[in-house]
C-alpha positions as CSV (number, residue, x, y, z in Angstrom):
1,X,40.7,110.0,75.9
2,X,43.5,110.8,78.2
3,X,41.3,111.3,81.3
4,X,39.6,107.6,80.4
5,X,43.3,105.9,79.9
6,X,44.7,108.0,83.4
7,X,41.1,106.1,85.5
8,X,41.3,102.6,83.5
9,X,45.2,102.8,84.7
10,X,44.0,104.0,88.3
11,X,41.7,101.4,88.0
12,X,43.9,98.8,87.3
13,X,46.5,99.9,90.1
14,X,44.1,99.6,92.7
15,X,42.6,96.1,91.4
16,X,46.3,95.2,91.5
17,X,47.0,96.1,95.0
18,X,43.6,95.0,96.1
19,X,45.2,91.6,94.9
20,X,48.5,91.8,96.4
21,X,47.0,92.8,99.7
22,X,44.4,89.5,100.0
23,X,47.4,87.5,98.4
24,X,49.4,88.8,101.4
25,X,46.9,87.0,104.2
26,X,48.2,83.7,102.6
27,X,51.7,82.1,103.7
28,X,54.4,81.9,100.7
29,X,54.4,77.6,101.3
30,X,50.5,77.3,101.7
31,X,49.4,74.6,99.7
32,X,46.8,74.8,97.0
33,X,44.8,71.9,98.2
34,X,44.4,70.2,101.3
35,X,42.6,67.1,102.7
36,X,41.5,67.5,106.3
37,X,42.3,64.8,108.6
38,X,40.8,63.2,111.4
39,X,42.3,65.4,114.8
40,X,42.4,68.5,112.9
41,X,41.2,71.7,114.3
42,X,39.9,75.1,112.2
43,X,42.8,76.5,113.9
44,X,45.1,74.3,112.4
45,X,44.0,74.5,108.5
46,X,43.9,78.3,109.2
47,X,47.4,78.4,109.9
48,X,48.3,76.1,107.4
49,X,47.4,78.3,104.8
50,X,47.4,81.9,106.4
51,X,50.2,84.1,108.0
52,X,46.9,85.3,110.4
53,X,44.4,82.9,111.5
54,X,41.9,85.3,112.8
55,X,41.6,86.2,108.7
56,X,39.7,82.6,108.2
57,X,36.3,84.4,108.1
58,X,37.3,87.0,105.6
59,X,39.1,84.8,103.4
60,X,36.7,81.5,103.6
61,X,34.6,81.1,100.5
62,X,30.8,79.5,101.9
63,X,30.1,77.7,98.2
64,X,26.0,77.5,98.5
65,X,26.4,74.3,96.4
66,X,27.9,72.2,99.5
67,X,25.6,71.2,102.4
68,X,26.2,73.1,105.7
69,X,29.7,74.8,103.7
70,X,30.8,76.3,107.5
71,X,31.7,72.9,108.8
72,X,34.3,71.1,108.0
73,X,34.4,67.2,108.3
74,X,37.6,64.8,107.9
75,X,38.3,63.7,104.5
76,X,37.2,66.8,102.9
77,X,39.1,68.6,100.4
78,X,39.8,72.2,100.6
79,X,41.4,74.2,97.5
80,X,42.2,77.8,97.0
81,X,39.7,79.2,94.6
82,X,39.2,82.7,93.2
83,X,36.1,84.5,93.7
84,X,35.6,88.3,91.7
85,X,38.9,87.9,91.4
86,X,39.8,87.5,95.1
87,X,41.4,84.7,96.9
88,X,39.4,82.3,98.9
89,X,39.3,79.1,100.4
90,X,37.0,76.5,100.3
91,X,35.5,72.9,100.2
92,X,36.7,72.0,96.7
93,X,35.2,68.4,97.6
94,X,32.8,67.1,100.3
95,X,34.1,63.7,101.5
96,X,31.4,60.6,100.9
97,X,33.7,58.4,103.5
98,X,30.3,58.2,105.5
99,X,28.0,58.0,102.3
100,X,26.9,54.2,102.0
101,X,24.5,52.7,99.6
102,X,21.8,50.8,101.5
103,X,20.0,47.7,100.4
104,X,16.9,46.8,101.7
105,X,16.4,46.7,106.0
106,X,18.3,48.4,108.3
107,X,22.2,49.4,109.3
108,X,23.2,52.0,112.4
109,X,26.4,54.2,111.1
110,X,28.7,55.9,113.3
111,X,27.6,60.2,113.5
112,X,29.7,61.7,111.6
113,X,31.3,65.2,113.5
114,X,32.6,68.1,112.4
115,X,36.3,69.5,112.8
116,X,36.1,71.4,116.1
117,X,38.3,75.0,116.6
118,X,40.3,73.8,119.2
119,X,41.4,71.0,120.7
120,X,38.5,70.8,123.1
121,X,41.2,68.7,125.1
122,X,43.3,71.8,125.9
123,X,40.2,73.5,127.2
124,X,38.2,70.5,128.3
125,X,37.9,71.4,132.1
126,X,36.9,75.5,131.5
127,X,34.1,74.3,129.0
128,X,31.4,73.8,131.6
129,X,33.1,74.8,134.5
130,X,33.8,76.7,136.7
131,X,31.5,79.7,136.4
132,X,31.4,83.2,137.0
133,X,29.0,84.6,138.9
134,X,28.1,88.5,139.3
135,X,27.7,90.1,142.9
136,X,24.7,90.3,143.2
137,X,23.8,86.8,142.3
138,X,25.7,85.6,145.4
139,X,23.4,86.7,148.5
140,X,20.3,85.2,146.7
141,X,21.9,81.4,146.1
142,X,20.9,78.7,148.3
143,X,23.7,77.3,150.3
144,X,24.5,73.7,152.2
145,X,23.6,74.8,156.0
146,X,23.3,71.1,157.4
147,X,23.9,67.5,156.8
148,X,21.8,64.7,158.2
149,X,24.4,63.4,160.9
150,X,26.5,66.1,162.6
151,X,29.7,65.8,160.5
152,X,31.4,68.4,158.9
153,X,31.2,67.5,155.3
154,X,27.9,65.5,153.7
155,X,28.1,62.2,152.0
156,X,26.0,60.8,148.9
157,X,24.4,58.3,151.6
158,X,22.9,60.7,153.2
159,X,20.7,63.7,152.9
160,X,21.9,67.4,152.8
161,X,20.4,69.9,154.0
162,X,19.4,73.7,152.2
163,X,18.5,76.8,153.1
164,X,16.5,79.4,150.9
165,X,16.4,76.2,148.2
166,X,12.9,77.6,145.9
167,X,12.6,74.3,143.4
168,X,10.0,71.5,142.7
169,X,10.8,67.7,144.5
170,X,12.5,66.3,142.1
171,X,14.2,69.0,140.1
172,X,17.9,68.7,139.4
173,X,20.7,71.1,140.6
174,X,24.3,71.9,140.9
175,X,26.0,72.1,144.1
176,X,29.2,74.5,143.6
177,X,32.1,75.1,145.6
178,X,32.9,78.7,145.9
179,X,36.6,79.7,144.6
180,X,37.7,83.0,143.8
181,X,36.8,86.8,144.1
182,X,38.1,89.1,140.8
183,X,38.9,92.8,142.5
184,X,40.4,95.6,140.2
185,X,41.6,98.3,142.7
186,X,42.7,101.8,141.1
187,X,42.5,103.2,137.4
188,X,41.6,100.6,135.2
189,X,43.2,102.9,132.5
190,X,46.5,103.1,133.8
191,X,48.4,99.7,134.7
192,X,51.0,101.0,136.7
193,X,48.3,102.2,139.0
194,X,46.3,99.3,138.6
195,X,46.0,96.2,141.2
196,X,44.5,92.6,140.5
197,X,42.8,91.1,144.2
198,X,42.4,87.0,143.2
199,X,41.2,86.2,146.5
200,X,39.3,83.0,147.9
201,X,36.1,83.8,149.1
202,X,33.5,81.4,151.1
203,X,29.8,81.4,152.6
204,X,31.1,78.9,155.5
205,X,31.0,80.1,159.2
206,X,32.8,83.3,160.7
207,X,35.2,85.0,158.5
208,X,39.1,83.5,159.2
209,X,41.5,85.8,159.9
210,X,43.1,86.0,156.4
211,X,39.7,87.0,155.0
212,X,40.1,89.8,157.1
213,X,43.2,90.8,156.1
214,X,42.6,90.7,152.3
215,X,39.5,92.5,153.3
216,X,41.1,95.5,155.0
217,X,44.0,95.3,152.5
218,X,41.3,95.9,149.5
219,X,39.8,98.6,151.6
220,X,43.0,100.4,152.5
221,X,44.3,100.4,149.0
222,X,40.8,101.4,147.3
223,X,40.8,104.5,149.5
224,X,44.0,105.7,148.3
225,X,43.6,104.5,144.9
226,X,39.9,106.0,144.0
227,X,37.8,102.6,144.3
228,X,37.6,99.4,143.5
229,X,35.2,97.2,141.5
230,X,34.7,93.3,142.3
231,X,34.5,91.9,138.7
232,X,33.0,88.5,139.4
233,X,32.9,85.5,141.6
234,X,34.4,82.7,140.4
235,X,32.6,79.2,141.3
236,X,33.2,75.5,140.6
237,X,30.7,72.9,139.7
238,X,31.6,69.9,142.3
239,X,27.9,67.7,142.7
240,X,24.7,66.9,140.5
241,X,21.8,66.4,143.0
242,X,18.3,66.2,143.1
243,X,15.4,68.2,145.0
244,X,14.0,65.5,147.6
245,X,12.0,67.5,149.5
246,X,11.2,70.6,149.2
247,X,11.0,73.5,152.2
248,X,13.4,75.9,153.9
249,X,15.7,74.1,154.7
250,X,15.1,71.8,151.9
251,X,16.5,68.0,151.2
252,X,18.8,67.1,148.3
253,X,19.9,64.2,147.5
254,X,23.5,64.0,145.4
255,X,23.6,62.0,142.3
256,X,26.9,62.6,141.5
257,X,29.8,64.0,143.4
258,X,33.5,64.6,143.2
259,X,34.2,65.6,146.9
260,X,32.7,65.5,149.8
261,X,30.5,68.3,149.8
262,X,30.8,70.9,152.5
263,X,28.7,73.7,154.7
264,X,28.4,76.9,153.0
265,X,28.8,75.5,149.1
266,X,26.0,77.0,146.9
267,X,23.2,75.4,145.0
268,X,23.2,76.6,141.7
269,X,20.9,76.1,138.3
270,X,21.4,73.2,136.3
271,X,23.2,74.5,133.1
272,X,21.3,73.2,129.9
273,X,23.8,75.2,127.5
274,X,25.5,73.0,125.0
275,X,29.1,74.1,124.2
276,X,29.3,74.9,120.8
277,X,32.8,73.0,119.2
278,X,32.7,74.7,116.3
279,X,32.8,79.2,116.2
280,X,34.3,80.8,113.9
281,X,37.7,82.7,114.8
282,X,37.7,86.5,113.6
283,X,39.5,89.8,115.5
284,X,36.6,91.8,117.6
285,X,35.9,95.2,115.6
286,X,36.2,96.8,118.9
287,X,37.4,96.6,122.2
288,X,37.5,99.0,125.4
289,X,41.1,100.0,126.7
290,X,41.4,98.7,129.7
291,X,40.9,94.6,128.5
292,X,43.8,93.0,130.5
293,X,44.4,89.4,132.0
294,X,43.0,89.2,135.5
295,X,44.3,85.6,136.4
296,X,46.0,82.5,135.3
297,X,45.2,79.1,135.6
298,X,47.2,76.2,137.3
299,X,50.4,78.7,137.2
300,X,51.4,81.5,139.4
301,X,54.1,83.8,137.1
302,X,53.3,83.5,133.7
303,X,51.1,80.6,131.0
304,X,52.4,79.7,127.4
305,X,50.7,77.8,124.7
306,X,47.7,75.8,125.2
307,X,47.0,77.0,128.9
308,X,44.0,79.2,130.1
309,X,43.8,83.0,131.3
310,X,40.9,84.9,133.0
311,X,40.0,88.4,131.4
312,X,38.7,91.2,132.8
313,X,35.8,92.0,129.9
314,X,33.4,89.6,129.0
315,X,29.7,90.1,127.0
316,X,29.6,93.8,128.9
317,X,32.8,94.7,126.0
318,X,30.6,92.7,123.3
319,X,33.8,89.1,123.7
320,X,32.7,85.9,122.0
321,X,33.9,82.4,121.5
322,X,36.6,82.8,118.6
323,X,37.5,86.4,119.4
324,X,41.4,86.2,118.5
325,X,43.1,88.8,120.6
326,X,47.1,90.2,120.9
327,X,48.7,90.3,124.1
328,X,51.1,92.7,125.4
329,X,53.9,92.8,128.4
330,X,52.9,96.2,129.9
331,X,55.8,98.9,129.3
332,X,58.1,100.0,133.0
333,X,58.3,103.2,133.4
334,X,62.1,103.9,134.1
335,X,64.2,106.4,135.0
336,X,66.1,108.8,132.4
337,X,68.9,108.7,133.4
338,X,71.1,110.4,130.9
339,X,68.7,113.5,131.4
340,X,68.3,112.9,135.0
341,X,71.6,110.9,136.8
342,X,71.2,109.2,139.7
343,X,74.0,111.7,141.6
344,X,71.9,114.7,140.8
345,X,69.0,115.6,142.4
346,X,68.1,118.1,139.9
347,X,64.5,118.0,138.7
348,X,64.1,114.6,139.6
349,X,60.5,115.1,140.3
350,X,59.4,116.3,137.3
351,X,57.3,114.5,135.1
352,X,59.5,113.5,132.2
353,X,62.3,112.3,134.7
354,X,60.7,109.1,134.0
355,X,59.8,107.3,130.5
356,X,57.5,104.8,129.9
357,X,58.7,102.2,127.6
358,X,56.8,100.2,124.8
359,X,54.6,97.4,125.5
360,X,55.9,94.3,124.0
361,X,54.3,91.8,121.9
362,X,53.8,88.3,123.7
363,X,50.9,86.0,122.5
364,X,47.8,85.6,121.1
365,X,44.9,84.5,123.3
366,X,41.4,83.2,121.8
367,X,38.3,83.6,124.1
368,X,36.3,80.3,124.4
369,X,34.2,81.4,127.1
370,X,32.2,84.5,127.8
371,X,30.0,85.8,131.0
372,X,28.6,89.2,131.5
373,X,32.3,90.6,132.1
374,X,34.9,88.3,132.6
375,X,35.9,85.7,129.7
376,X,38.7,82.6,129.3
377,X,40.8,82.3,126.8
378,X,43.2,79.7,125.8
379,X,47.1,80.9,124.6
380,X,46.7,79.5,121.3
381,X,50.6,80.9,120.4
382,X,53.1,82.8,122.3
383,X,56.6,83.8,122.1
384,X,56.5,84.9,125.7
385,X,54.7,83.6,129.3
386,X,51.5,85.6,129.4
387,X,51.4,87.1,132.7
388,X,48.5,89.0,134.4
389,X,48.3,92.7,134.1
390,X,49.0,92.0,130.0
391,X,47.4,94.1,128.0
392,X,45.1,92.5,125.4
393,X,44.6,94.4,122.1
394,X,42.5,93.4,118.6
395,X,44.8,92.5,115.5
396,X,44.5,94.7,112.6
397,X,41.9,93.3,109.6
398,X,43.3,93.0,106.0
């Protein structure tokens, strides 16, 4: 009798703490109910009600009795609902806003859309473009070798001019401008032996003299440092043309243009991938060591909230659209110099003369955009500028 009474209390305990523990994902001023409004983001509602965001999949209750119960439109009402005795969220109310009784003939009503993630304003320019491109995509592209009057840059009067162009008359492409080469030189392992290269990088003419350098600089470095590895080339959509004639050099003909478009700027695949507004935001179950911001965009010492990094990890470390990750201001290693003062010169090259302080805690960064190993990711909030080299970490489940 005692052994039942000791597992119903164990029992109970652990139910009891299994509560407190879900309870806990929830912020003490959440409201019970909610009615989403038109300019909300998933984002938003999640941190309405939860201390974590990133906990929205884990906490979000998919009631099979509402159509498509993932999306969320204006006007509906979410509620906090218990499920097995667990806390969840969910649509408590579908809105009927857009429901109207028809009589007899015909009436066009506006689509009605779905609350997005984000504020696809924030990220509108890194949606499509640019791309990332792996090295040994680049010596295969077709490239702008000519224009149809000798000038330096082609105009959409005219026609342009490609070499190694394989594509049907009439087919539609993408003339990109070439941007930026991603290097990691050293241990990827061990930041303070790690270096970032973010050079420009070109197909047009000889090499100028500051390619050179960079060039000789990544080389002279790698050799001391044990290698380096050239993570991806960055490249920016610029034209929309089509295939006029085909051949080697082929013609295009531009449809669309932003710039002028130049020698040496690649032809590249029409994209027919649809963004997707509306993933889900969840922490990775796993993520290699070395995941670290690579570059920053529009800034050159450090990004806050709502502005875009390039990571070093992409589909190769399994990154998705909605992966929620923590990032980290690398510790300095310093000096100890209570142990080791400045005026001695005892022992100062042994190894724990110096100390390698914490990494601190600085924002959270949500990938939007994956390739096969880079990503970008919006600072979605941060309590510090996120700077390259940070580290970027998974947050804990519940």
């Amino acid at each position: 009798m005692m052994l039942k009474q000791l597992l119903a209390l164990g029992l109970g305990v652990g139910l009891c703490f299994a509560v407190i523990a879900q309870e806990s994902a929830f912020r003490s001023d959440h409201p019970d109910q909610y009615t989403v409004q038109v300019g909300d983001t998933l984002w938003d509602i999640a941190e309405r009600f939860l201390n974590s965001p990133w906990l929205w999949p884990e906490i979000w209750y998919a009631n099979p009795q509402i159509e498509n119960p993932h999306l969320i439109y204006p006007g509906d009402e979410i509620s906090l609902v218990y499920v097995a005795g667990k806390a969840r969220l969910g649509i408590a109310k579908r809105s009927t806003r857009d429901v109207v009784r028809l009589s007899p003939g015909m009436r066009e009503l506006p689509s009605r859309k779905a609350i997005p993630t984000l504020d696809l304003t924030d990220i509108a320019p890194y949606i499509t473009r640019p791309r990332m491109l792996e090295e040994s995509e680049i010596g295969q592209l077709p490239y702008v070798v000519a224009f149809q009057s000798d000038k330096v840059y082609g105009l959409p009067t005219e026609n342009i001019y490609v070499r190694n162009l394989h594509a049907e008359q009439g087919k539609h492409v993408v003339v990109a401008r070439p941007g930026f080469k991603f290097t990691e030189v050293g241990d990827p392992d061990d930041v303070n032996d790690l270096e970032l290269h973010y050079t420009p990088w070109h197909l047009q003419g000889a090499p100028r003299m500051v390619d050179l350098v960079d060039d000789w600089w990544t080389q002279a470095v790698s050799s001391i440092k044990g290698g380096s590895r050239v993570i991806g080339y960055e490249v920016r959509d610029i034209a929309e043309a089509v295939v006029s004639k085909v051949g080697n050099p082929a013609s295009i003909r531009l449809l669309t243009t932003e710039t002028e478009i130049h020698k040496g700027d690649l032809i590249v695949p029409l994209s027919d991938q649809e963004y997707n507004p509306y993933f889900e935001i969840y922490a990775p179950s796993s993520l290699p060591a070395d995941v670290h911001v690579i570059a920053l965009k529009d800034s050159v010492f450090g990004v806050g909230t709502r502005q875009v990094v390039a990571i070093n990890h992409g589909q190769d470390a399994g990154l998705k659209p909605g992966h929620l990750l923590f990032a980290y201001r690398p510790g300095k290693r310093v000096r100890d110099e209570i142990a080791y003062p400045r005026s001695s010169f005892r022992n100062i090259f042994q190894e724990d003369a110096k100390v390698k302080l914490p990494d601190e805690y600085a924002a959270q960064v949500m990938v939007f955009r994956s390739f096969p190993r880079v990503s970008y990711g919006i600072v979605v909030k941060s309590i510090k500028p996120v700077r390259i080299y940070d580290h970027l970490i998974a947050p804990e489940h519940i």
